[in-house]
Structures are given as C-alpha cells and as structure tokens.
C-alpha positions as CSV (number, residue, x, y, z in Angstrom):
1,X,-19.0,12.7,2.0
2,X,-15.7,14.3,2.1
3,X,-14.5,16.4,-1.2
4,X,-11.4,15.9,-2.7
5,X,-8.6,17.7,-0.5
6,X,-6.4,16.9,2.6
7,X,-8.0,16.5,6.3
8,X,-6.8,16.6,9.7
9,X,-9.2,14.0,11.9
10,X,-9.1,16.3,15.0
11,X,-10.6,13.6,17.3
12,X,-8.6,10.7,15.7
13,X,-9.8,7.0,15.6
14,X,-10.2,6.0,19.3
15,X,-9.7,9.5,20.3
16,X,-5.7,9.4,20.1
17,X,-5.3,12.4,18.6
18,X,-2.8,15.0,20.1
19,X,-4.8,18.0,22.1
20,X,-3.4,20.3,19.8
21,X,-4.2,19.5,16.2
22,X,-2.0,20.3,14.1
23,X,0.7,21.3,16.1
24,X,0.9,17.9,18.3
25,X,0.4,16.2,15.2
26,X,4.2,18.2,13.3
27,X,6.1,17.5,16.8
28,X,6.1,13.8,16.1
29,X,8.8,14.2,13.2
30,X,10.0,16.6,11.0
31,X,9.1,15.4,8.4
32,X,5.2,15.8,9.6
33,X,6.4,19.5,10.5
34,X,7.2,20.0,6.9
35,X,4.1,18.5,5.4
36,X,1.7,20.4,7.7
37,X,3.5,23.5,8.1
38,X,3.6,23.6,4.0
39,X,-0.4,23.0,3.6
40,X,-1.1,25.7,5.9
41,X,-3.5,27.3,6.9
42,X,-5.9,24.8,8.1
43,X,-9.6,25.8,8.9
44,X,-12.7,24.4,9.8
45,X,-14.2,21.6,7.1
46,X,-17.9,21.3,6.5
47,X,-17.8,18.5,7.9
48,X,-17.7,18.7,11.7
49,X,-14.2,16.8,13.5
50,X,-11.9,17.7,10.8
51,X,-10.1,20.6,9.7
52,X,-9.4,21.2,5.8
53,X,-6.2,22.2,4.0
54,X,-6.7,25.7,1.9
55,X,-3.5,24.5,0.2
56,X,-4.1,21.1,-1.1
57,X,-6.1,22.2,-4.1
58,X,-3.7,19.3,-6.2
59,X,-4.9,16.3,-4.2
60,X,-7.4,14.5,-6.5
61,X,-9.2,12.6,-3.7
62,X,-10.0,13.2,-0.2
63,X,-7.0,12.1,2.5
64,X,-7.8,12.5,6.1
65,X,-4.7,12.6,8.5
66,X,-4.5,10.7,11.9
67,X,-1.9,11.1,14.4
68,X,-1.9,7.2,15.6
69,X,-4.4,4.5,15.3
70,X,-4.1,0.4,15.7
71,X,-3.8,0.1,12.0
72,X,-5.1,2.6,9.1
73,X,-7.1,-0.3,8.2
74,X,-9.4,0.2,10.8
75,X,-10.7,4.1,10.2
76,X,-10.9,3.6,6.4
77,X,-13.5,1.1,7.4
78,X,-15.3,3.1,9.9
79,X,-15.5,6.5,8.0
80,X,-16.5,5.0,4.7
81,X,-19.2,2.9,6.6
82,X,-20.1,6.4,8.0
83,X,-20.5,7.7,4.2
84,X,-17.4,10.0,4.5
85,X,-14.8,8.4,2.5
86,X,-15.8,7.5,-1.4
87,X,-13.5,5.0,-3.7
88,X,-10.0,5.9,-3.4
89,X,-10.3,7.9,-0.7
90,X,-7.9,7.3,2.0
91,X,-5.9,7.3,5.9
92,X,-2.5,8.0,6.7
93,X,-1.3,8.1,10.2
94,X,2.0,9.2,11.5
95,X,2.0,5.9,13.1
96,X,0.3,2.7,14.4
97,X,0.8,0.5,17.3
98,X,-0.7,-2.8,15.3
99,X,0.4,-2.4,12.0
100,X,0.5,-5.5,9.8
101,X,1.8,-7.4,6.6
102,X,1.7,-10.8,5.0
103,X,0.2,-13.5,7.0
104,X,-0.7,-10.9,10.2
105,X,2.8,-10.3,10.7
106,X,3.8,-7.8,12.8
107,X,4.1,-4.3,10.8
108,X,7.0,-2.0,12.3
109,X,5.4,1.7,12.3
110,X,7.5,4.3,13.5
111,X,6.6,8.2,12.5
112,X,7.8,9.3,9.6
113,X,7.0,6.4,7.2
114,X,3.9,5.8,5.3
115,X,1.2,4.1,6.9
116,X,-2.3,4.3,4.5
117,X,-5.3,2.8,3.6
118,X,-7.2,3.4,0.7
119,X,-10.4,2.1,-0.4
120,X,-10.7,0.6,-4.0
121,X,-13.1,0.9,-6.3
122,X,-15.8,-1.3,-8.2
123,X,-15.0,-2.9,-11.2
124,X,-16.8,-1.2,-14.1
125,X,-15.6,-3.3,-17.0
126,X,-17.0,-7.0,-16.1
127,X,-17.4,-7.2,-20.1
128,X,-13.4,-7.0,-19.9
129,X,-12.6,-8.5,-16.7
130,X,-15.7,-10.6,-16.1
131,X,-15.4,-12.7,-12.4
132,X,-11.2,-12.7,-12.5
133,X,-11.4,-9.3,-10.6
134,X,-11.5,-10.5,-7.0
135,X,-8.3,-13.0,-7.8
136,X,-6.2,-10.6,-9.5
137,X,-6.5,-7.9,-7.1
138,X,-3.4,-7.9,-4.9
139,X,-1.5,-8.4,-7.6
140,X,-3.8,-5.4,-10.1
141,X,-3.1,-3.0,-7.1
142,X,0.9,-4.0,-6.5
143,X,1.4,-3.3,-9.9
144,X,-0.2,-0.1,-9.7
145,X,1.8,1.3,-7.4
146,X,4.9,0.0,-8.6
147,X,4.3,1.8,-11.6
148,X,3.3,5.0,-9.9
149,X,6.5,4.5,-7.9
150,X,8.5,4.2,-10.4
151,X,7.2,7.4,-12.2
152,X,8.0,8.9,-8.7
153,X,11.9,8.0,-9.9
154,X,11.5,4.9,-7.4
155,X,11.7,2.5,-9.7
156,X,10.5,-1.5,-7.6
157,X,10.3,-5.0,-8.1
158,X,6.8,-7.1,-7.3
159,X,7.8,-9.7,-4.5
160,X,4.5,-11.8,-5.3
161,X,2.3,-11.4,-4.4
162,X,2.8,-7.6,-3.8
163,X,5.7,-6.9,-1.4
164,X,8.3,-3.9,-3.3
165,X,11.7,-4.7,-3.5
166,X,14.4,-2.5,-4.5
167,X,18.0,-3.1,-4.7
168,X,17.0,-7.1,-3.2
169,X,15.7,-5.2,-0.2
170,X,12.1,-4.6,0.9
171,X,11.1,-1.0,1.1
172,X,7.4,-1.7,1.4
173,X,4.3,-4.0,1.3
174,X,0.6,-4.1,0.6
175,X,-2.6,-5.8,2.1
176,X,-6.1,-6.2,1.3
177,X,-9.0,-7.0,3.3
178,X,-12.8,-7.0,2.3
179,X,-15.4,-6.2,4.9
180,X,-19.2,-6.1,3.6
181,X,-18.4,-6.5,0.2
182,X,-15.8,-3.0,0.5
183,X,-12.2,-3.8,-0.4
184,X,-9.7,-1.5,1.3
185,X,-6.2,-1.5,0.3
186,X,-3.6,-1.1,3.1
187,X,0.3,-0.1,2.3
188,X,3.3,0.4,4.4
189,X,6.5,2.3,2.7
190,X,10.0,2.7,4.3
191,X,10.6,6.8,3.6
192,X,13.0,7.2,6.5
193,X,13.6,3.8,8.6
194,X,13.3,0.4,8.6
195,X,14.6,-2.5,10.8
196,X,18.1,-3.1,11.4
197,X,19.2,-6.8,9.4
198,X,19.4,-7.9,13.3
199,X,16.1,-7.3,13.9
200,X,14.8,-9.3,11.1
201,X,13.5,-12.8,11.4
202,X,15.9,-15.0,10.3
203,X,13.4,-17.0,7.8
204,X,12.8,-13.4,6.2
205,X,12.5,-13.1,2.5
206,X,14.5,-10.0,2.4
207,X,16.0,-7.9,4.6
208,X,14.3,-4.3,5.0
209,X,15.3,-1.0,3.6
210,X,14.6,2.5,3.0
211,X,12.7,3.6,-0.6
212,X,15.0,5.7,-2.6
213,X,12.9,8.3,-4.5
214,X,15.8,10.5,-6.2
215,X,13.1,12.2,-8.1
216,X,10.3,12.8,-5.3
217,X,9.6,13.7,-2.5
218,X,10.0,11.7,1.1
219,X,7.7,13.3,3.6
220,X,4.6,11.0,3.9
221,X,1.5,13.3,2.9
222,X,3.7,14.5,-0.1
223,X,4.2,11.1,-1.1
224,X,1.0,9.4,-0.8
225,X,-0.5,12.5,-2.3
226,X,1.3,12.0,-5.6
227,X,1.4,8.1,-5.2
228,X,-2.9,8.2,-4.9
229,X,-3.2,10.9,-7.7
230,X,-1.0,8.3,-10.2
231,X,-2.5,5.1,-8.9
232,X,-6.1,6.5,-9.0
233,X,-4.8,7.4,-12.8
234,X,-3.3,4.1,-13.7
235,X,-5.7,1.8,-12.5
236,X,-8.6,3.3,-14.9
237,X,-6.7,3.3,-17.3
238,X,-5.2,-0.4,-16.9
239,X,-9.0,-1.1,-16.3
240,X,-10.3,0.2,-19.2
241,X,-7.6,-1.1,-21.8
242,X,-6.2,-4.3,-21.1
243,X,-7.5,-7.5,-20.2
244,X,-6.8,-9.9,-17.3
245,X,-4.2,-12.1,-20.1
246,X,-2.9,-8.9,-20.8
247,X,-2.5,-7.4,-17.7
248,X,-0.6,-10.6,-16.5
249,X,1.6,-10.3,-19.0
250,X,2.6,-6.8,-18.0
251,X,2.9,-7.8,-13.8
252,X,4.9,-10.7,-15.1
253,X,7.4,-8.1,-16.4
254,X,7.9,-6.4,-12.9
255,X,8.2,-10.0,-11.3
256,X,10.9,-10.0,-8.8
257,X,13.2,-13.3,-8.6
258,X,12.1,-14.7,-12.3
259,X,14.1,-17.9,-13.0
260,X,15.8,-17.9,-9.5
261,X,15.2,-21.0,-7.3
262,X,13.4,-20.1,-4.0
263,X,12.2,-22.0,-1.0
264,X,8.2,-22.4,-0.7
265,X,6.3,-22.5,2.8
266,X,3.2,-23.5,1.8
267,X,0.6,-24.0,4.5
268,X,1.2,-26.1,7.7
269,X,5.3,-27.7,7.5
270,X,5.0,-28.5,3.9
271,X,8.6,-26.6,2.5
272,X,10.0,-27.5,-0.5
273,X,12.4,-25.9,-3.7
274,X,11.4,-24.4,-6.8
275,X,12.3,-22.1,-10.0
276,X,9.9,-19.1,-10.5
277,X,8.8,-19.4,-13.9
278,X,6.0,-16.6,-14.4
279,X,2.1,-16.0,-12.9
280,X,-0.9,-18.1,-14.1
281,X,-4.3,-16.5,-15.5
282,X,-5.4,-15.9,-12.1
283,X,-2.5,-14.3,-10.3
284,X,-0.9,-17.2,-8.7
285,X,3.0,-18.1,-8.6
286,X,3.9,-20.7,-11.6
287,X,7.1,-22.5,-10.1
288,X,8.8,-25.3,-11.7
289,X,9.4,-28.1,-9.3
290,X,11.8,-30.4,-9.9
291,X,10.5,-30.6,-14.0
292,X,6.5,-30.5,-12.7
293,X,4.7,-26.7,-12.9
294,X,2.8,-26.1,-9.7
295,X,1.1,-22.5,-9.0
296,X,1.4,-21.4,-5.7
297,X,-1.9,-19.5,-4.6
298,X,-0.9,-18.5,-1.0
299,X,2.3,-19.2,1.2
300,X,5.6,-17.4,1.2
301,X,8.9,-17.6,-1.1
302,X,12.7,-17.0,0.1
303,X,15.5,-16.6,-2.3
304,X,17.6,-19.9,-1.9
C-alpha cells in the first residue's frame, strides 16, 4: 500500500509515460514544471515503478501522478485492485485522451487542468445514515468539494446533480462509478482553459469557464493536494454529525438555479418545463411542474 505523500507512476497506465520521468512529465506545461520542479528531489519509493516526493511531507493521503491515461478512472481502479491505493487515495494526470462527464459525454482534457480520481470511503455511521448512503453520494461528494473550494477562495454553485458553476459558467464536474463494490470519485476542474462558447453544444446547460481561485493556488498537484486534504476533512466530519435530512438541507443551500424555471430532458424525447424548488430525502431534483411536484432522479436541466 502506498503511504501518504505524492508519487510519480514511472511506467504510467498503459505504459504512456514520458522516457524521462519527471522531466517529460514538466515539458507538457508550465504549470506541471512548477509543481514538480517545487517537490523536488524525487527518489526511489519502496514501492517499485514509482518515484516519491521528499517534499510533500503536507499531503495527507497518497497521490500518484501520470503523465496521460484514457481516463483517471481507469488506474484508480487498477492500483487499488492491486492493494496500492487505500480510501481517498487518488490519480491525477496531466491529461487524458477519453475523459468524460454526465451521461458519457465527451470530457475536454488538455494539460494543465485537473484530471483526478479518488477513491471514497466506506460509510462508518449506518446508525446515522442507514441504506441512504449509495443515493446521496454524488450529491454528499459535490458538496464536499464545493465547500473545500470555496475555503480555497473559489467559492461554486452545485449544478445538480454535482456539476460547479461559477459566475453561471461551468468550471468543473464530478462522476462516480462503482466497480466490485469500490466507489471511485472522478473530477474534472478548469484551472487554465476550457472550451471556447463556439465549441459548446448548443443544448449545453452552461457555457464553460475557467475556476477563479483568488486565494489558492492554480497548478494541478497544488490544487488537488489542498482540495483532497479539505475534502478528506469535511466528509468525516459531515459524516459523523449530521444526518441525511440534515445534510440535504445544507446541499439545498449551495443549489444552483433555485426558483428559476429550466427545461428537463428526461430519458428518451420526453422534454418538458419546470421551477426548481429544492432536493427530496434522497438527493433527487424537486421541480414544480406546472402546480404538480415531480423529483427528477436522472436526466439533465437547462436554464430556460
């Protein structure tokens, strides 16, 4: 198992890493110069393949590093299922060539962004959260991070089900997929570029931009090292305190487009008009159609 600290995969998933690790890995963007030349030196790790930070003695979890890779989803699957990566630990690359979002969509990942998987823990506290942990986790881990984001200075909205908006633009998005009973969290964040409004489809909920962090900083290591340190932080504590009721009433405060009508694609052709009005018990959209609730468990919203 890999210790806390930050790790450069020197073979890479599928064996795309650069020949020279790490200096093929900073010549990709400068803002991956910066984060590697700053956690220098790097030396041989314990475990064989990977080379260890002597400089990363704040990271609270272990983060390994690969230069590109189809989607970070897939590595976090195969090193934990190889017994190297515990709960929250995690894979950023400097880019993938499959990335995606909401609905397999297509995932723009150009270097110098955030790309990162994380796995996520166990629930411990089934006397306080019982069987409504598997429902409410996209939404439990978008609000996570929108805190921690927002003590970063960058201060987001929850597009439900956990898309983050700022300033009516998307600067990021989050996935989860279970394999074997693991659930790994995937997140995308837009530190440096995102696509142009003309290259946005025009049924888009809203048009991309770049996260503003006036407070932080916007090289990728840097900032998923302090976003996993909080996160890791909030969620036990979230966890441990409040309940599912409770905890809804707190996402339902960082709801994005509250009391705004929106158009609903809901599976198949079915489109229609609604008011966002809240989240139910177990994390789904409450609209207001035309006078009638409705909860909306999986489709997408547009503002009207």
């Amino acid at each position: 198992m890999l210790p806390p600290g930050i790790f450069l995969w020197e073979q890479g998933c599928d064996g795309l890493a650069p020949a020279d690790v790490p200096g093929g890995l900073a010549a990709l963007h400068p803002n991956w110069a910066k984060d590697i030349t700053v956690l220098e030196p790097w030396i041989g790790s314990e475990t064989p393949g990977f080379l260890q930070s002597r400089s990363s003695e704040d990271s609270e979890t272990p983060i390994v590093v690969c230069c590109q890779c189809a989607s970070t989803m897939d590595p976090v699957f195969q090193l934990s299922g190889e017994g190297l990566l515990p709960e929250w630990g995690s894979v950023i690359a400097v880019s993938q060539t499959q990335g995606r979002g909401q609905l397999r969509r297509h995932w723009v990942s150009p270097p110098g962004n955030l790309y990162v998987s994380v796995v996520l823990p166990e629930c411990r506290r089934h006397d306080l959260w019982g069987d409504c942990m598997s429902a409410l986790q996209p939404l439990l881990a978008g609000y996570v991070f929108a805190v921690a984001l927002e003590q970063m200075g960058g201060a987001v909205k929850l597009k439900w089900p956990n898309d983050f908006l700022q300033g009516e633009r998307k600067v990021g998005g989050m996935l989860l997929e279970e394999r074997n009973g693991m659930v790994v969290l995937g997140m995308g964040l837009n530190l440096v570029a995102c696509p142009d409004d003309s290259e946005m489809r025009k049924d888009c909920a809203a048009k991309a931009g770049i996260l503003q962090l006036p407070n932080g900083p916007v090289s990728p290591l840097e900032v998923w090292k302090r976003l996993v340190n909080r996160g890791k932080n909030i969620y036990t504590a979230l966890i441990d305190a409040f309940s599912p009721s409770e905890f809804i009433s707190l996402a339902a405060e960082r709801l994005a487009w509250v009391g705004r009508m929106v158009q609903v694609h809901e599976g198949g052709d079915q489109v229609y008009q609604a008011r966002i009005t809240g989240l139910s018990a177990d994390g789904g959209l409450v609209l207001d159609r035309a006078g009638k609730r409705v909860t909306l468990y999986s489709g997408s919203i547009l503002p009207v």
